[in-house]
C-alpha angles and dihedrals in degrees: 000000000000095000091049095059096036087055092046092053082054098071093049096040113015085183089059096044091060090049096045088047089069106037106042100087133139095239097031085056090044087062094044084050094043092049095049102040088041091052095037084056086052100064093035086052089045095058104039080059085054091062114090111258122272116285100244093053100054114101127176091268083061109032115151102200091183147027151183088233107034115097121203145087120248124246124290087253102036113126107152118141084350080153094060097051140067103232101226083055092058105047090045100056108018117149114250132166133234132228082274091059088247130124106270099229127198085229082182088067094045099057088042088065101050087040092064097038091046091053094041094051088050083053106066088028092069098037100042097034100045092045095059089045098048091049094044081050094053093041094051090050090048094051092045088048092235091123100071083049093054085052093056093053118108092249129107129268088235097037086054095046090041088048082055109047081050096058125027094066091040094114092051085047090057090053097045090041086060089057097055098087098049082045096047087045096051091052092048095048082050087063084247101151117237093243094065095042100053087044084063092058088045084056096041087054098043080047087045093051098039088046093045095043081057092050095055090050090047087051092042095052090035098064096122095055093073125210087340085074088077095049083045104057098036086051091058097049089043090057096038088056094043093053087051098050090055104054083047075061088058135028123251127232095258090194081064126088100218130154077239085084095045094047104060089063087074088052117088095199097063083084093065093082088069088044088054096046093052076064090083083211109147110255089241097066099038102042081056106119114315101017104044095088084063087046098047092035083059101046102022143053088322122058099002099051094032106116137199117195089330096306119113098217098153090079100060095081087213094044089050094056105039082054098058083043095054091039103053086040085059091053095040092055086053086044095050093045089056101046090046090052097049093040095062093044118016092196090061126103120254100257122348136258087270093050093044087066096053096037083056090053100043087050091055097043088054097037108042092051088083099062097116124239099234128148092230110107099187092050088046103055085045092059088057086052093061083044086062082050100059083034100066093039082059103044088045085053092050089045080055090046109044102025100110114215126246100275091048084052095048091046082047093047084047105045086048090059105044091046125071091190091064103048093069085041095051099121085042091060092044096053087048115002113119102217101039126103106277102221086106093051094046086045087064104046089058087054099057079046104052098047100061100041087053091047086052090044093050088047095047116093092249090140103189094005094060095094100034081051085047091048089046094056094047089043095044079052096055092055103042082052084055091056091046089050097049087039097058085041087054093056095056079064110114096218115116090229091050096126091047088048091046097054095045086060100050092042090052098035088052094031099034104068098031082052087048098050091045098046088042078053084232106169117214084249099060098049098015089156089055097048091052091067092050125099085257110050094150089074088064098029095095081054090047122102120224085253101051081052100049082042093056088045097053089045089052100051085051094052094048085041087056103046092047091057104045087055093048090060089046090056093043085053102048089040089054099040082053092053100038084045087055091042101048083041087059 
């Protein structure tokens, strides 16, 4: 029966036939069952413990005189270890018995709990797991060579990563697919309506595909890292979903622009809130102990005041979730187009000149719309200062990914010479050329950047601070442009370690004199000049006077001047060293 339908997936995926004929085996099957019944009888058996005993056996040495789960209220004159609890708590979740002379449970309450621990635990089973899967796969087939030969196979880019992302996991998605009915069931019995519910999976599996396409381009790009690449790339993701678990165990400040907000779109279980308030259950009872962060994260300070543009779309269950939809397909299509592209030809870059503007633009819409409407101006500049924070971490990571090395750009050099075309085509094939430097490129992406972030800026209510937010973006912009510049400059090194030397200098020259400032407990008032030729300007710019910024603006265009052309006449000279090498060899 296995083979049948193993050889009937063949002929619509052979890549996943070749990753299903080595892993569907009985035993292999037996193992997948035995984990995932003997987890899923773990947390059953951790909950029931969880129940107060039954009543018969109780005596005064064990008296449980609350519990998550009792409901009742004592007695009018009741006024027993009145000191050790907190009264709301007592007369919530007393233990009192029915007509039978059993605890009456709040068996809703109960099922609640094991539906969003359950889910929780599937979470971070699938993405943590399967990354770590997906990346030791590729790295296996790297190291045999059989990857070059799968990329020589008539089949489609798309058809062998699909095939992939199918099969490699195949066995976890057994053990998560045998916890679905205890999972189902507990949402059901919860009163969680199946709509909901089934709109979670959706969500689980659209999560599942954007986090394992990642993990195929990490592996891709992290070649030279070995078998660590795998413990890389699952730890990330591990602290990345811890860290999200825990804020959904808090509740954001919803007034601040953090990544924080950003962030919880890639977490699948940011949507379980919604899932816990279709319950109907009263606040009171659910916010008690370990689902009261849910609780407080839907009504209070996270989902309900979470803004987008103004718009509080995170109230509405449905918006919310046709949002995060929307939101992780647009990042799965990025995701895909990279990992297409790498996948045909490993020396190119991730996405092309072309790809990196939308992608920038598709990284600001999303992002600057949540920056909160508030009427604080204070709070709000300094909002615009954390966008310059995830800003500069963006732009650094489009530098990595565009910045040809030094034979692409010799090839380039030579290619310009030898060419007449291309010399009065010369900015065309800098904005999106493939092998040409990429300052022009980067140039660009800050200013789609840019541009929107000023024109936000110019439409927010920063009273007084609109202009010093305006002059920390461009100037944010003008140094960003200078590590580009020395970056690029870096990679025509010859050197072997040129990328690894590259990015040291941009991290210290961007991490150093902001550390130093901090640790001296210099204040941007004291040194504002100095502050403007950080990697931050925007923290100095409301100290700063109309003519410190025009100065640092001016610096900056010379320095960039001034690295530009010091790598054109490195090129010249390397285009011209290649052709005069070819003629003198004839």
């Amino acid at each position: 029966m296995i083979a049948t339908f193993v050889d009937r997936i063949g002929q619509l995926n052979p890549q996943l036939f070749r990753e299903l004929k080595g892993r569907l085996k009985p035993r292999t099957l037996g193992i997948a069952a035995v984990i995932s019944f003997l987890a899923q009888g773990l947390i059953y058996l951790y909950y029931q413990n969880r129940l107060p005993l039954p009543a018969s056996q109780y005596t005064r040495s064990n008296l449980e005189l609350s519990n998550r789960y009792c409901i009742g209220a004592p007695p009018p004159n009741w006024a027993g270890y009145s000191n050790s609890y907190p009264n709301q708590i007592i007369v919530q979740n007393f233990c009192v018995k029915n007509p039978t002379g059993n605890w009456t449970i709040n068996w809703q309450l109960w099922w609640l709990d094991l539906f969003i621990w359950l889910g929780i635990f599937g979470i971070m089973a699938l993405l943590i797991t399967g990354t770590h899967m997906l990346i030791t796969d590729l790295s296996k087939e790297e190291r045999r060579g059989t990857l070059n030969f799968i990329r020589l196979s008539p089949q489609s880019a798309t058809s062998i990563l699909t095939g992939k992302i199918l099969g490699v996991p195949m066995l976890l998605y057994l053990v998560v697919g045998l916890a679905v009915p205890l999972h189902l069931a507990a949402g059901l019995f919860a009163g969680i309506p199946l709509t909901l519910i089934l709109a979670f999976y959706g969500i689980v599996v659209l999560s599942c595909t954007l986090f394992y396409s990642a993990a195929l381009l990490f592996g891709l790009v992290s070649v030279g890292l070995g078998g660590f690449q795998a413990w890389l790339g699952s730890g990330i993701v591990l602290v990345f979903l811890w860290a999200m678990l825990g804020i959904t165990m808090s509740s954001p400040v919803a007034e601040y622009i953090t990544p924080v907000n950003w962030s919880i779109l890639f977490y699948p279980g940011s949507v379980l809130p919604y899932l816990v308030h279709a319950t109907g259950l009263p606040p009171e009872t659910v916010e008690y102990l370990n689902l009261r962060p849910f609780y407080l994260w839907y009504q209070r300070d996270g989902l309900a005041d979470l803004q987008w543009y103004g718009q509080f779309i995170w109230r509405n269950t449905w918006g919310g979730m046709v949002f995060y939809i929307l939101h992780t397909g647009l990042w799965i299509y990025w995701v895909r187009q990279g990992l297409v592209r790498r996948f045909h030809n490993p020396l190119d870059t991730m996405w092309s000149k072309g790809q990196s503007y939308l992608i920038s633009a598709s990284f600001i819409v999303v992002f600057a719309g949540f920056i909160p409407r508030i009427s604080d101006a204070n709070i709000l500049f300094y909002n615009f200062g954390r966008l310059q924070i995830v800003v500069l971490i963006f732009v650094s990571m489009l530098i990595a990914i565009l910045s040809p090395h030094r034979q692409t750009l010799q090839d380039w050099a030579r290619y310009r010479h030898q060419t007449s075309l291309h010399r009065k085509n010369v900015l065309k094939d800098l904005i999106w050329g493939e092998k040409s430097p990429a300052t022009v490129a980067i140039a660009i992406n800050l200013a789609i950047i840019l541009t929107f972030s000023t024109f936000h800026a110019y439409v927010s209510p920063l009273g007084t601070y609109k202009m010093p937010a305006i002059w920390g973006l461009l100037l944010q912009g003008g140094i960003i442009l200078v590590y580009a510049a020395i970056a690029q400059l870096m990679l025509l090194m010859k050197t072997p370690k040129r990328a690894i030397a590259a990015a040291s200098v941009i991290a210290a020259t961007a991490i150093v004199p902001l550390f130093y400032l901090a640790v001296t407990n210099i204040s941007p008032d004291k040194l504002t000049g100095v502050f403007l030729f950080t990697a931050l300007p925007g923290i100095a710019t409301k100290y700063a006077t109309i003519t410190m910024v025009g100065w640092s603006m001016l610096a900056q265009f010379l320095a960039i001047a001034l690295l530009n052309l010091q790598m054109t006449r490195q090129l010249q000279q390397a285009g011209k060293s290649i052709i005069s090498y070819k003629k003198n060899d004839e």
